[in-house]
mmCIF entry with sequence, helices, sheets and N, C-alpha, C, O atoms, coordinates in Angstrom:
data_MODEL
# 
_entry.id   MODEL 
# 
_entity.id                         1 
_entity.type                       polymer 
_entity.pdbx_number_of_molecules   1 
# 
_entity_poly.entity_id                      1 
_entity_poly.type                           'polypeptide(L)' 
_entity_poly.nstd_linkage                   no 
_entity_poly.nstd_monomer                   no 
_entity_poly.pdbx_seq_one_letter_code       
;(UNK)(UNK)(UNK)(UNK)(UNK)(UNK)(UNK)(UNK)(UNK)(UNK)(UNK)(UNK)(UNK)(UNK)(UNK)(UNK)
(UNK)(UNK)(UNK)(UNK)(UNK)(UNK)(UNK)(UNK)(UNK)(UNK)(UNK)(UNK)(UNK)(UNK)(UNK)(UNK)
(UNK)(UNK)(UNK)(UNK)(UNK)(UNK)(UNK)(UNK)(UNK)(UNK)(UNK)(UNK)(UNK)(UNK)(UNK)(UNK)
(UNK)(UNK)(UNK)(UNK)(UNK)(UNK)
;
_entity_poly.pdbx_seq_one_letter_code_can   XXXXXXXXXXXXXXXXXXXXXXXXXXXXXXXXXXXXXXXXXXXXXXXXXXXXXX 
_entity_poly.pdbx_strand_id                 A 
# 
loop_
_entity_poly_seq.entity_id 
_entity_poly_seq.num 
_entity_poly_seq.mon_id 
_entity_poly_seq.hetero 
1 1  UNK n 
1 2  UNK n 
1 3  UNK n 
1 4  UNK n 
1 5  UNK n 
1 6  UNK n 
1 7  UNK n 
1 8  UNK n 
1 9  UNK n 
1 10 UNK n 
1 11 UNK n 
1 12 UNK n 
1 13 UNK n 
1 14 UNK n 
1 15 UNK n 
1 16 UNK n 
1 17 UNK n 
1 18 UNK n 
1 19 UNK n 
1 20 UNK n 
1 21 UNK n 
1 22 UNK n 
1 23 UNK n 
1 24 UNK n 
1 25 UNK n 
1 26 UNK n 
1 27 UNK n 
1 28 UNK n 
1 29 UNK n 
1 30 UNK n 
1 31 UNK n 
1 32 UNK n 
1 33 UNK n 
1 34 UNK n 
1 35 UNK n 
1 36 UNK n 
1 37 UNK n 
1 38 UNK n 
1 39 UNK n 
1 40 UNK n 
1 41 UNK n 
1 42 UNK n 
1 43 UNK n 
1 44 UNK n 
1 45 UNK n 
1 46 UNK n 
1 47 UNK n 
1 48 UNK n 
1 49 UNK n 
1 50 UNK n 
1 51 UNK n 
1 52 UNK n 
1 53 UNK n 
1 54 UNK n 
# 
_struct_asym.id          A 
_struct_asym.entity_id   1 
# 
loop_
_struct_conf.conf_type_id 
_struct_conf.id 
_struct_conf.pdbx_PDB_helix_id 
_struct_conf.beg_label_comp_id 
_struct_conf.beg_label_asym_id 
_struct_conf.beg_label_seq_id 
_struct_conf.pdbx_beg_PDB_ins_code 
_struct_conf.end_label_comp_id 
_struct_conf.end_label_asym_id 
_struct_conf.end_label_seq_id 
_struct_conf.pdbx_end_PDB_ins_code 
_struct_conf.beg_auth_comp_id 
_struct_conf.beg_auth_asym_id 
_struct_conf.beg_auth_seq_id 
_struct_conf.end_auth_comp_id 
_struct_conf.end_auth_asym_id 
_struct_conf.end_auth_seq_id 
_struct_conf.pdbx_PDB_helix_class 
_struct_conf.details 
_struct_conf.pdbx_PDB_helix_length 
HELX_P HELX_P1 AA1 UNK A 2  ? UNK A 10 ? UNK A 2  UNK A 10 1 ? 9  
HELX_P HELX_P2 AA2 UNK A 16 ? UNK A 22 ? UNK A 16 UNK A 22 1 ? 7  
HELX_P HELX_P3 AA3 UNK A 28 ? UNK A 47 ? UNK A 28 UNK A 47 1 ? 20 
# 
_struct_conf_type.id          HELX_P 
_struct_conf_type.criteria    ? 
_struct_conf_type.reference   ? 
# 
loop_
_atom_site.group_PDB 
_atom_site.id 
_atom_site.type_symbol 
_atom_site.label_atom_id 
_atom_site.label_alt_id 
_atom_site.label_comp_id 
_atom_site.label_asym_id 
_atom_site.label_entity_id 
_atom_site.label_seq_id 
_atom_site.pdbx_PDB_ins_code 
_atom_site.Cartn_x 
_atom_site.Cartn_y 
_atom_site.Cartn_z 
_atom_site.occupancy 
_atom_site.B_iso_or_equiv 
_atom_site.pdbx_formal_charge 
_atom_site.auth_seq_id 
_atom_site.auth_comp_id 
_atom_site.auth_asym_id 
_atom_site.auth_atom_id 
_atom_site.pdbx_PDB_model_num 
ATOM 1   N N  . UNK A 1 1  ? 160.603 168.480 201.337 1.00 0.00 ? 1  UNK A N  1 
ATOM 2   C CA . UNK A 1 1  ? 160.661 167.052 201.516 1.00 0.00 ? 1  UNK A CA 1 
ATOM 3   C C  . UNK A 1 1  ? 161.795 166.671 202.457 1.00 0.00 ? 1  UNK A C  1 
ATOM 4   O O  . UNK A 1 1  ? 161.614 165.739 203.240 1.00 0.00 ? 1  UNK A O  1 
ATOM 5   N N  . UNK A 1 2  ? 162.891 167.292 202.437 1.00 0.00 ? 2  UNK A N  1 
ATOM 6   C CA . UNK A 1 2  ? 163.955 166.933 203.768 1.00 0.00 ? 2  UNK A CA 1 
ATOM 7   C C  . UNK A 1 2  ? 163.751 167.259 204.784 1.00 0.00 ? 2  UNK A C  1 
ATOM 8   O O  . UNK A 1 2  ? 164.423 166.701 205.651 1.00 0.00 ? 2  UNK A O  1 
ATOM 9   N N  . UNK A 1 3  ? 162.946 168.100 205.143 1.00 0.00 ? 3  UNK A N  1 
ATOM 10  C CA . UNK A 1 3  ? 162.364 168.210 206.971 1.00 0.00 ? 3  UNK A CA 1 
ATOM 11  C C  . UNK A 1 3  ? 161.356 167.529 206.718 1.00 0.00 ? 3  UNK A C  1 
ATOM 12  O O  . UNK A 1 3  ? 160.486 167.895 207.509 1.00 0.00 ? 3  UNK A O  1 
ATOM 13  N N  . UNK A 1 4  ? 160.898 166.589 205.936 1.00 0.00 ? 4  UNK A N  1 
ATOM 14  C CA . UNK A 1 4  ? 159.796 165.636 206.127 1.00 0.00 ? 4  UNK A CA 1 
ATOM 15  C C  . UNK A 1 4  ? 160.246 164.163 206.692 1.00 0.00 ? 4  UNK A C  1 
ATOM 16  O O  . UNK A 1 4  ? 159.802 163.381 207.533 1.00 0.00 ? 4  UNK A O  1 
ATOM 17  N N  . UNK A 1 5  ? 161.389 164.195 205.765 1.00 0.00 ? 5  UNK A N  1 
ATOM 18  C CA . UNK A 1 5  ? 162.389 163.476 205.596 1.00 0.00 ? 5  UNK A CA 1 
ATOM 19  C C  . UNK A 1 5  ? 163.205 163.228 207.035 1.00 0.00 ? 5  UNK A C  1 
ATOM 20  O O  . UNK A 1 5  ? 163.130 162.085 207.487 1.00 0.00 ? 5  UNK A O  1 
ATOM 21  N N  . UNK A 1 6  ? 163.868 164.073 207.679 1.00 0.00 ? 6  UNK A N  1 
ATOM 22  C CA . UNK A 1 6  ? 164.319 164.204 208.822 1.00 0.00 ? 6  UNK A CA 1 
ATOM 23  C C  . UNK A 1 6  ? 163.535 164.039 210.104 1.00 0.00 ? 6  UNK A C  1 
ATOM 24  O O  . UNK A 1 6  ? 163.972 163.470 211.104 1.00 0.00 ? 6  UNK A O  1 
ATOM 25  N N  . UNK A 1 7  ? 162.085 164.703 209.961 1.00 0.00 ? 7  UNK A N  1 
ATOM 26  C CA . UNK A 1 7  ? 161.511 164.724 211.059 1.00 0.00 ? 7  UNK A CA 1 
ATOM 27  C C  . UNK A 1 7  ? 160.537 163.116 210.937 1.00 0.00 ? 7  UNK A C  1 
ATOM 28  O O  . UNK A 1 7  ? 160.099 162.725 212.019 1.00 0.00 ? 7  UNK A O  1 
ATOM 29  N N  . UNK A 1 8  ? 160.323 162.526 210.108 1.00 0.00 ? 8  UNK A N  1 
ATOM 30  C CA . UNK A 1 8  ? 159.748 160.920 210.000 1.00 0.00 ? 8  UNK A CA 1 
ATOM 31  C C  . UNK A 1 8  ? 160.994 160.113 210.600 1.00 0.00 ? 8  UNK A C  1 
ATOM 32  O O  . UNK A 1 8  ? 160.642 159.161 211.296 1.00 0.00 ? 8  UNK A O  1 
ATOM 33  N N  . UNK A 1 9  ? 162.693 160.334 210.449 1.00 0.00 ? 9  UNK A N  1 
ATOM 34  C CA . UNK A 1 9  ? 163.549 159.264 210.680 1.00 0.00 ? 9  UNK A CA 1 
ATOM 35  C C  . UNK A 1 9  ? 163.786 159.479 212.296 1.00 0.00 ? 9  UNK A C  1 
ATOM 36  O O  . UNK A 1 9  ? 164.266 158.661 213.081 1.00 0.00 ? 9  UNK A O  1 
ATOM 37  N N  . UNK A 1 10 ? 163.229 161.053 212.621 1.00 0.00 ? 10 UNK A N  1 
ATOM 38  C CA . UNK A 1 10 ? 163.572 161.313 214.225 1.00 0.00 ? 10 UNK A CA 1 
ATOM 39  C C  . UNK A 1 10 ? 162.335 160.696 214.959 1.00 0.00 ? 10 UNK A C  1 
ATOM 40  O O  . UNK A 1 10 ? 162.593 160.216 216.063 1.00 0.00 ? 10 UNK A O  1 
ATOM 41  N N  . UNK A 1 11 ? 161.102 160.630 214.557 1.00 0.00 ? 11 UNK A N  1 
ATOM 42  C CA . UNK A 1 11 ? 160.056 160.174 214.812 1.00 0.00 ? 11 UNK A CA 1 
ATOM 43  C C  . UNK A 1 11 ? 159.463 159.602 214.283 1.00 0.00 ? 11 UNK A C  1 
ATOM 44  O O  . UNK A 1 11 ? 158.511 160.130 213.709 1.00 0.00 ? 11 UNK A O  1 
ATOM 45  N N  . UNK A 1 12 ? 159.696 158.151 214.172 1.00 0.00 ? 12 UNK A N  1 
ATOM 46  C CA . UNK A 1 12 ? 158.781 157.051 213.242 1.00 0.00 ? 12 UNK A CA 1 
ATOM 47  C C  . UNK A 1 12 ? 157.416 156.882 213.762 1.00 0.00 ? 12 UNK A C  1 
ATOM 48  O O  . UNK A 1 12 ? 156.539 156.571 212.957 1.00 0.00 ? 12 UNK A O  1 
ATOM 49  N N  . UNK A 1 13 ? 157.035 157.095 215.367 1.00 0.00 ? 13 UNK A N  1 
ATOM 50  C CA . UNK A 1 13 ? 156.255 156.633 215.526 1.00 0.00 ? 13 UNK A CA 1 
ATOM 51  C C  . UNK A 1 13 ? 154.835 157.876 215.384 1.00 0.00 ? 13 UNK A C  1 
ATOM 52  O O  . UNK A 1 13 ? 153.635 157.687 215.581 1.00 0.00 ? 13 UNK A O  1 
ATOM 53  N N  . UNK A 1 14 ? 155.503 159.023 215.007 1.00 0.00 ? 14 UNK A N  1 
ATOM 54  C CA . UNK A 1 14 ? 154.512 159.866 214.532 1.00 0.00 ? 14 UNK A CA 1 
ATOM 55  C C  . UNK A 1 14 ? 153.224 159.499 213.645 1.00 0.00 ? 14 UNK A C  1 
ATOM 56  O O  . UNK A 1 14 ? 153.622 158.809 212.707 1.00 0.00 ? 14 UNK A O  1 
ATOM 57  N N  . UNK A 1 15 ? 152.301 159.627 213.598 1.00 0.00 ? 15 UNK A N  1 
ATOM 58  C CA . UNK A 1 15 ? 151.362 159.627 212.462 1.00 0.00 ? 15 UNK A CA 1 
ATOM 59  C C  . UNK A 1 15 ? 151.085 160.584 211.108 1.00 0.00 ? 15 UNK A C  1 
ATOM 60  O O  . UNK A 1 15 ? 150.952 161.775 211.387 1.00 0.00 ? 15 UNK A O  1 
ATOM 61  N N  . UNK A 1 16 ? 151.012 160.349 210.128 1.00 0.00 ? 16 UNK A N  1 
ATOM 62  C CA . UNK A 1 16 ? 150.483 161.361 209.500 1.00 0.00 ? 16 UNK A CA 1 
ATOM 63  C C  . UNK A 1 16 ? 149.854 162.872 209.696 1.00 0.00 ? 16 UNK A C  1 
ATOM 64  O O  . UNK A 1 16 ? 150.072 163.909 209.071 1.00 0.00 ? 16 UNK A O  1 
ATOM 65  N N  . UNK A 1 17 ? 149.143 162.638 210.611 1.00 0.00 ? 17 UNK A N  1 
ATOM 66  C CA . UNK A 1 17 ? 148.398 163.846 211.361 1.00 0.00 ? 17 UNK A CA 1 
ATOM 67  C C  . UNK A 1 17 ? 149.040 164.810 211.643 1.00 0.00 ? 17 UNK A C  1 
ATOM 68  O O  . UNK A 1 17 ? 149.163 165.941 211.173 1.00 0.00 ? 17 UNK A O  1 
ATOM 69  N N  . UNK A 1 18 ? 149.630 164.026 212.830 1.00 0.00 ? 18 UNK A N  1 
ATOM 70  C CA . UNK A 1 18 ? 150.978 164.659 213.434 1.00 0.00 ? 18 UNK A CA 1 
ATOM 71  C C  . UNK A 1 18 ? 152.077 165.077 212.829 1.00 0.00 ? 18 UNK A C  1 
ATOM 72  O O  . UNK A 1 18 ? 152.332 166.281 212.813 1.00 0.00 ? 18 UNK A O  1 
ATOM 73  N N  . UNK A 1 19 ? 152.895 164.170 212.244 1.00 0.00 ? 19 UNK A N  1 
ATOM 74  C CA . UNK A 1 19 ? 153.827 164.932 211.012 1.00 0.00 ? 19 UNK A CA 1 
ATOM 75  C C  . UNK A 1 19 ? 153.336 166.477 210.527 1.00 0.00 ? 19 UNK A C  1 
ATOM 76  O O  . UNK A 1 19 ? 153.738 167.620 210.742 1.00 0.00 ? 19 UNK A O  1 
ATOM 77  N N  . UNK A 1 20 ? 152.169 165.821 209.701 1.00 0.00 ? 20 UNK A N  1 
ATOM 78  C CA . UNK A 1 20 ? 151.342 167.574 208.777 1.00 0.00 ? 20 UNK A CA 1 
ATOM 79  C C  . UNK A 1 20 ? 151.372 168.585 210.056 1.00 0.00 ? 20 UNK A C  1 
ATOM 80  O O  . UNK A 1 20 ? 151.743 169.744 209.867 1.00 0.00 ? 20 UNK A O  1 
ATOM 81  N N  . UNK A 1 21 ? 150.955 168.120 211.454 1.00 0.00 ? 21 UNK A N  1 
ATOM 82  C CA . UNK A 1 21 ? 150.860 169.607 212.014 1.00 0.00 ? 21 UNK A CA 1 
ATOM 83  C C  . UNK A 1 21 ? 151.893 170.400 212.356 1.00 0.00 ? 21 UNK A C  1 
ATOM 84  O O  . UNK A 1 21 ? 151.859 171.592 212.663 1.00 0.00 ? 21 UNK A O  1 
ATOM 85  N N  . UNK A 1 22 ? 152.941 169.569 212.277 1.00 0.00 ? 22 UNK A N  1 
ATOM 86  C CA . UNK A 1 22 ? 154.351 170.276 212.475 1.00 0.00 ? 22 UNK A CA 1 
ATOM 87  C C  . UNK A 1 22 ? 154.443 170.798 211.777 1.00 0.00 ? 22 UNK A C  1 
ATOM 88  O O  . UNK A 1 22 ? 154.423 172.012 211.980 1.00 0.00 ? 22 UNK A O  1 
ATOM 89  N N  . UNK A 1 23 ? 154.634 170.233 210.251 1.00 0.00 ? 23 UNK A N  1 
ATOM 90  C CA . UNK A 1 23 ? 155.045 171.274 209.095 1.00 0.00 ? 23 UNK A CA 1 
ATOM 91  C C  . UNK A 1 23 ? 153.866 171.817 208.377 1.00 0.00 ? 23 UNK A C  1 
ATOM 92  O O  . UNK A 1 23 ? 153.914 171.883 207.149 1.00 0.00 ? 23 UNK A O  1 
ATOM 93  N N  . UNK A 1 24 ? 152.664 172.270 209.112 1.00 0.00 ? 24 UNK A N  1 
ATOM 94  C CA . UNK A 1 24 ? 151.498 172.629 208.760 1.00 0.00 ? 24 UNK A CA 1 
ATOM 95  C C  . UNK A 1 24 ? 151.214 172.507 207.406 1.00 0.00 ? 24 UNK A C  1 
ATOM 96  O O  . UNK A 1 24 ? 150.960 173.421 206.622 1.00 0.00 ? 24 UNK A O  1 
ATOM 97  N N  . UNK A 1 25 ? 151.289 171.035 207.132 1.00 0.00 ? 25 UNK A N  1 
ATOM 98  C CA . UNK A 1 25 ? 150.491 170.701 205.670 1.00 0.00 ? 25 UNK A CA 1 
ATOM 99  C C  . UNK A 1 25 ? 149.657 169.438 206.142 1.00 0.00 ? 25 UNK A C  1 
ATOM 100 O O  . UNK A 1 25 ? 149.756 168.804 207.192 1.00 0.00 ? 25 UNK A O  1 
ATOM 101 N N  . UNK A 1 26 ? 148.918 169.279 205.202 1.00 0.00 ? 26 UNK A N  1 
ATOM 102 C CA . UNK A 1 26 ? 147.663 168.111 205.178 1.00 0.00 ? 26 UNK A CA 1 
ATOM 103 C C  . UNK A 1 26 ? 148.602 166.918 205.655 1.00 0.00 ? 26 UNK A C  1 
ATOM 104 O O  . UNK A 1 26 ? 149.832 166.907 205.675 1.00 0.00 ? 26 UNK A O  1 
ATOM 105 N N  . UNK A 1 27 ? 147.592 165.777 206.087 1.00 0.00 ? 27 UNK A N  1 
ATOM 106 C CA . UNK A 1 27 ? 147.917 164.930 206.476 1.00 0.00 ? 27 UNK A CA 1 
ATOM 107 C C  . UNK A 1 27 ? 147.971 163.850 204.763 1.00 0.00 ? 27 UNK A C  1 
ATOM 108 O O  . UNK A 1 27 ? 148.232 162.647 204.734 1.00 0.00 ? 27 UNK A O  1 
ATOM 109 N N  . UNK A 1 28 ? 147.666 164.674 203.596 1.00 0.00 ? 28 UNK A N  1 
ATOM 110 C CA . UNK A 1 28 ? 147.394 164.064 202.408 1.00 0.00 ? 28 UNK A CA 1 
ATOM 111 C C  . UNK A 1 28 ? 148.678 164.541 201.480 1.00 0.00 ? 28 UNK A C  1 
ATOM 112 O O  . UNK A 1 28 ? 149.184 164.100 200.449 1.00 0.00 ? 28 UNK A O  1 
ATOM 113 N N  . UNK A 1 29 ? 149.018 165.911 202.549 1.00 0.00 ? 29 UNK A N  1 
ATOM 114 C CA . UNK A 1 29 ? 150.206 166.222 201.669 1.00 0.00 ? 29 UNK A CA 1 
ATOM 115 C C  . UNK A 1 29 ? 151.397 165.648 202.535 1.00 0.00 ? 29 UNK A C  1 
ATOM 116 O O  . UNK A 1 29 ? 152.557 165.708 202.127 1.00 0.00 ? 29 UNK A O  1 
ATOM 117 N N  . UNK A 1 30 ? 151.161 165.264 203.370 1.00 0.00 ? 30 UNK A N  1 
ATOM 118 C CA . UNK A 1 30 ? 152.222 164.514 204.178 1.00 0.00 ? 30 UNK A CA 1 
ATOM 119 C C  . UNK A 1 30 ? 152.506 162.903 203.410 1.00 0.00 ? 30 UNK A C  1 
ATOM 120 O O  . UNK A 1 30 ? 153.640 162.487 203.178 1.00 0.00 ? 30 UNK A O  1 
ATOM 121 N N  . UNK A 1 31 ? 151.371 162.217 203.123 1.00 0.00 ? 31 UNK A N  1 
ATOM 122 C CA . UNK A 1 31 ? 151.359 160.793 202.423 1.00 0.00 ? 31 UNK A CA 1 
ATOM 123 C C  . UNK A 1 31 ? 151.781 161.111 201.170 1.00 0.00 ? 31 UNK A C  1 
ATOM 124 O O  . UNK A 1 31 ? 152.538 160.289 200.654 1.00 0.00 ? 31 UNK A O  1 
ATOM 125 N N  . UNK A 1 32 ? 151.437 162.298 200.395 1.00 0.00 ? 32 UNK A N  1 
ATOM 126 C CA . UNK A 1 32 ? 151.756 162.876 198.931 1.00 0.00 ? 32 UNK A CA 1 
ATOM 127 C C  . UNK A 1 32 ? 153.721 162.336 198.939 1.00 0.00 ? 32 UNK A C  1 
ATOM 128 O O  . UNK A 1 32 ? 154.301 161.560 198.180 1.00 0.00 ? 32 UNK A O  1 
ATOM 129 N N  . UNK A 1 33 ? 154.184 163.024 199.950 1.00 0.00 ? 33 UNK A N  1 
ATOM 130 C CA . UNK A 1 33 ? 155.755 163.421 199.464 1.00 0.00 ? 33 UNK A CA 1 
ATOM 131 C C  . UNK A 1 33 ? 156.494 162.288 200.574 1.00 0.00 ? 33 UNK A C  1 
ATOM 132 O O  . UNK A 1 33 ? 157.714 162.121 200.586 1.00 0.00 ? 33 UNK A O  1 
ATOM 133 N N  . UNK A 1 34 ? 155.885 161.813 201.164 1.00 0.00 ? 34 UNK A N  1 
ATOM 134 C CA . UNK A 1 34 ? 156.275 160.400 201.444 1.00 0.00 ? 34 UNK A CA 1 
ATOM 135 C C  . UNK A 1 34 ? 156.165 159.409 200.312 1.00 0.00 ? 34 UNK A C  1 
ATOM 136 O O  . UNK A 1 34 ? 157.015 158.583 199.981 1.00 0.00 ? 34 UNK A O  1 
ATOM 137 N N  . UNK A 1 35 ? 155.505 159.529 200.011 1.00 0.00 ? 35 UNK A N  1 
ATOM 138 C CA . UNK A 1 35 ? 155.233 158.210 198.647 1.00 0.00 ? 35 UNK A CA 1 
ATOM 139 C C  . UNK A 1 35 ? 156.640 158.648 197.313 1.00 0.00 ? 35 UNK A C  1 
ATOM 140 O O  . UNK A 1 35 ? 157.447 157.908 196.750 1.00 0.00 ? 35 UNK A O  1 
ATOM 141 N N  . UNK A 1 36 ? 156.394 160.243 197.205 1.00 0.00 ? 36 UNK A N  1 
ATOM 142 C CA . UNK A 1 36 ? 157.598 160.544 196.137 1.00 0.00 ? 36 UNK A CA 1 
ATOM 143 C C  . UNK A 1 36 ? 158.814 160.339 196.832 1.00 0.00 ? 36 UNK A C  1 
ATOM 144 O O  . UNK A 1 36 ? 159.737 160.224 196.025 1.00 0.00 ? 36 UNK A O  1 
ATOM 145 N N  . UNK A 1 37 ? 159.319 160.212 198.462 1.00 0.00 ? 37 UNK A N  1 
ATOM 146 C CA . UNK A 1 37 ? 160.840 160.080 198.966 1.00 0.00 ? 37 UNK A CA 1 
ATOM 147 C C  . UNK A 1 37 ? 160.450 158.647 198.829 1.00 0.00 ? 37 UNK A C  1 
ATOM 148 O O  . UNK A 1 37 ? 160.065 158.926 197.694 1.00 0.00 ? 37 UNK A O  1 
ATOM 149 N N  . UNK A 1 38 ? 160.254 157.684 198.902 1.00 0.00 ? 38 UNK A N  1 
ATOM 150 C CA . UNK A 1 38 ? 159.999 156.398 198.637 1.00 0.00 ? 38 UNK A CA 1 
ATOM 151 C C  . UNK A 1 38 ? 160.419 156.419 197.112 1.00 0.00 ? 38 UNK A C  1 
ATOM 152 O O  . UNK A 1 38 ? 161.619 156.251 196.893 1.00 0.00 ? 38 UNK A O  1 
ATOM 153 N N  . UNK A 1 39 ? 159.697 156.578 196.185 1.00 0.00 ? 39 UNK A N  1 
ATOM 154 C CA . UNK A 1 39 ? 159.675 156.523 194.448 1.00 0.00 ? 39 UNK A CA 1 
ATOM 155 C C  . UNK A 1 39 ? 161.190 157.127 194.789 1.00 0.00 ? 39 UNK A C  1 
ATOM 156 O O  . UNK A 1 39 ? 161.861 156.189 195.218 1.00 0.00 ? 39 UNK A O  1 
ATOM 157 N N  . UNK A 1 40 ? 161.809 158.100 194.760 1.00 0.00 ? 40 UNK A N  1 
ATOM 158 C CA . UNK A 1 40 ? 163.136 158.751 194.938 1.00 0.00 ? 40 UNK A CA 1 
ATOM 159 C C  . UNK A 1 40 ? 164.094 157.580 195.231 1.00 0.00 ? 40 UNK A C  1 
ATOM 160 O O  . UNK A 1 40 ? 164.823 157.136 194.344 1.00 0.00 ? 40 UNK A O  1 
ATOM 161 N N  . UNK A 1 41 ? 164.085 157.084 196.482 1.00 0.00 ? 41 UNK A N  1 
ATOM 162 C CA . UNK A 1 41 ? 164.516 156.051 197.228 1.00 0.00 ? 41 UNK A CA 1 
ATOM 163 C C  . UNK A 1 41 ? 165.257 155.071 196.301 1.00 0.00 ? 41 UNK A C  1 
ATOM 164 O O  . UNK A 1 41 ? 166.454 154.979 196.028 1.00 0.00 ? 41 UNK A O  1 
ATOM 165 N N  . UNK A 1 42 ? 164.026 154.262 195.839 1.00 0.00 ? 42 UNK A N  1 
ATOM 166 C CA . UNK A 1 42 ? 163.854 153.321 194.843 1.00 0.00 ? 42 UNK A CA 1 
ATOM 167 C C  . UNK A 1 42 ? 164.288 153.713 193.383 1.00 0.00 ? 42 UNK A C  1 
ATOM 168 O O  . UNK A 1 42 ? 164.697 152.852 192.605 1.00 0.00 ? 42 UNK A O  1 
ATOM 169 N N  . UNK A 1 43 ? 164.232 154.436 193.194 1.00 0.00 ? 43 UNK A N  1 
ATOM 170 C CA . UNK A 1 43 ? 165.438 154.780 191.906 1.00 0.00 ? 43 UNK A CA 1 
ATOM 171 C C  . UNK A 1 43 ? 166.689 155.047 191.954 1.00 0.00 ? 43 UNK A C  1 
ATOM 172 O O  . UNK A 1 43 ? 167.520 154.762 191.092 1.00 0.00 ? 43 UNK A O  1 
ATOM 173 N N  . UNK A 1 44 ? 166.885 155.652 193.049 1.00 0.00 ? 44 UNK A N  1 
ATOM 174 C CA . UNK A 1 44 ? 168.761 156.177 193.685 1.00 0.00 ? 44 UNK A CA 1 
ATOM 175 C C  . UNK A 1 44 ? 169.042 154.194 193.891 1.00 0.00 ? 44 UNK A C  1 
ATOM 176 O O  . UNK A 1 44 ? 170.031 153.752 193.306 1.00 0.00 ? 44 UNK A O  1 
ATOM 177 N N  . UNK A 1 45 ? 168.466 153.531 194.416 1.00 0.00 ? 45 UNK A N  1 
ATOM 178 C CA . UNK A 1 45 ? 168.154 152.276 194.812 1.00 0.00 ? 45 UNK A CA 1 
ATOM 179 C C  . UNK A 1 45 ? 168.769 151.644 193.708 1.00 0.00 ? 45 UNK A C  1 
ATOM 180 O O  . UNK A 1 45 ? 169.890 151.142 193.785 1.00 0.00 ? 45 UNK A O  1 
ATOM 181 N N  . UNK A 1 46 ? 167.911 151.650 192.433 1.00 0.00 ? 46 UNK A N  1 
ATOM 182 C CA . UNK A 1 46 ? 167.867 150.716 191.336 1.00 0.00 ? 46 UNK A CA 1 
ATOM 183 C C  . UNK A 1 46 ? 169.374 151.222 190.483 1.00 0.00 ? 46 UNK A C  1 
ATOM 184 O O  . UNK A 1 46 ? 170.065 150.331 189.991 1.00 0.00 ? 46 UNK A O  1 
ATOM 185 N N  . UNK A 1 47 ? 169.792 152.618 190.359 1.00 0.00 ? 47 UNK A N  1 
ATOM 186 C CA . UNK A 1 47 ? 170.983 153.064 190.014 1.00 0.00 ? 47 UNK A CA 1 
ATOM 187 C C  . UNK A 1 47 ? 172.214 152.304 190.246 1.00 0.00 ? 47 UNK A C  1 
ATOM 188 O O  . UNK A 1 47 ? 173.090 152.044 189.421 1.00 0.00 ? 47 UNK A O  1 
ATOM 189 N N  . UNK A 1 48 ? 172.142 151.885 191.872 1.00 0.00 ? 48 UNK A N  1 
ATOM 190 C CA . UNK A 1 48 ? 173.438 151.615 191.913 1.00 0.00 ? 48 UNK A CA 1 
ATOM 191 C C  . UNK A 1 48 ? 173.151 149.793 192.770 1.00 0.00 ? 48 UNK A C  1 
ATOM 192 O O  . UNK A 1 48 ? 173.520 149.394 193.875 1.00 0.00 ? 48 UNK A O  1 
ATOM 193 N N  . UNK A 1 49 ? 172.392 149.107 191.709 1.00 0.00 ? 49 UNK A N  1 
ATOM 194 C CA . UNK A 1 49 ? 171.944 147.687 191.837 1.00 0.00 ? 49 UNK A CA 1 
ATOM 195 C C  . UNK A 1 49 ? 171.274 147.355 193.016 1.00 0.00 ? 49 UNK A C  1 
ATOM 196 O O  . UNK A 1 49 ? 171.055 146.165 193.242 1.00 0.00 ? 49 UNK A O  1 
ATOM 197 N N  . UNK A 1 50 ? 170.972 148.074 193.674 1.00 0.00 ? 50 UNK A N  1 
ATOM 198 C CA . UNK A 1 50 ? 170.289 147.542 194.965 1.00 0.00 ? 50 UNK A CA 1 
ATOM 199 C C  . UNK A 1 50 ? 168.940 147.158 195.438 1.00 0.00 ? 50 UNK A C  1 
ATOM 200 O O  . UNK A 1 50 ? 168.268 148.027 195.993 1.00 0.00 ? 50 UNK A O  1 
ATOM 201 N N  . UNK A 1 51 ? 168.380 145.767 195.265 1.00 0.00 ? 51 UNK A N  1 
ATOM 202 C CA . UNK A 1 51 ? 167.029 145.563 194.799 1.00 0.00 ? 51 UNK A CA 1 
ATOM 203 C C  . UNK A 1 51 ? 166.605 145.040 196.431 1.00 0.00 ? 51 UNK A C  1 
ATOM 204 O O  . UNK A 1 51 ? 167.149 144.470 197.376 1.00 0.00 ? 51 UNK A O  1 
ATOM 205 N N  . UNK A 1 52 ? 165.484 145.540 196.135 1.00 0.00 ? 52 UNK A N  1 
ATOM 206 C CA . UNK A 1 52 ? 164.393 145.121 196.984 1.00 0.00 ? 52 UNK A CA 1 
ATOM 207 C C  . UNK A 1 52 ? 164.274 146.074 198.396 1.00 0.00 ? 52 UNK A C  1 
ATOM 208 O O  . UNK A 1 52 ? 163.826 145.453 199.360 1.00 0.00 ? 52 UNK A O  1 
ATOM 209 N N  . UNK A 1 53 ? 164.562 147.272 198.597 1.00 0.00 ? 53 UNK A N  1 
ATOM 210 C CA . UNK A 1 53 ? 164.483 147.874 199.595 1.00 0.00 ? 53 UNK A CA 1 
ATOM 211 C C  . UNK A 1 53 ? 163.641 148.284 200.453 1.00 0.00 ? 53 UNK A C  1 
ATOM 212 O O  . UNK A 1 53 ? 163.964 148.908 201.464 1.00 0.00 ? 53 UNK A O  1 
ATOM 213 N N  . UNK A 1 54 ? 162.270 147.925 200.088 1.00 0.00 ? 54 UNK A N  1 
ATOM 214 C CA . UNK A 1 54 ? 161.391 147.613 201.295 1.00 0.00 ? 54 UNK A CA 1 
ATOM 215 C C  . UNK A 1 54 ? 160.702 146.302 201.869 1.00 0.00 ? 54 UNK A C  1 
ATOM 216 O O  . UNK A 1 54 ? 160.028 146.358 202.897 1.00 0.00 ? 54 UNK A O  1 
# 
């Protein structure tokens, strides 16, 4: 998840597709562990009071 992580903040304008072919996983397992660094996000988020981050 941190070279997913790294390579989405170096390239936002990537797609899904694209992301997965770099790190040769699905474009489903690419949306999979995006959605959990998001959920992650949002709890490190809610820990230390910080609401509404997207």
């Amino acid at each position: 998840m941190q070279q997913l992580a790294r390579l989405r903040l170096e390239n936002p304008e990537m797609t899904l597709r694209e992301l997965g072919e770099v790190l040769k996983i699905s474009r489903s397992g690419v949306n999979h562990r995006l959605q959990r660094l998001l959920q992650l996000g949002e709890k490190i988020a809610g820990e230390k009071g910080i609401e509404n981050i997207m």
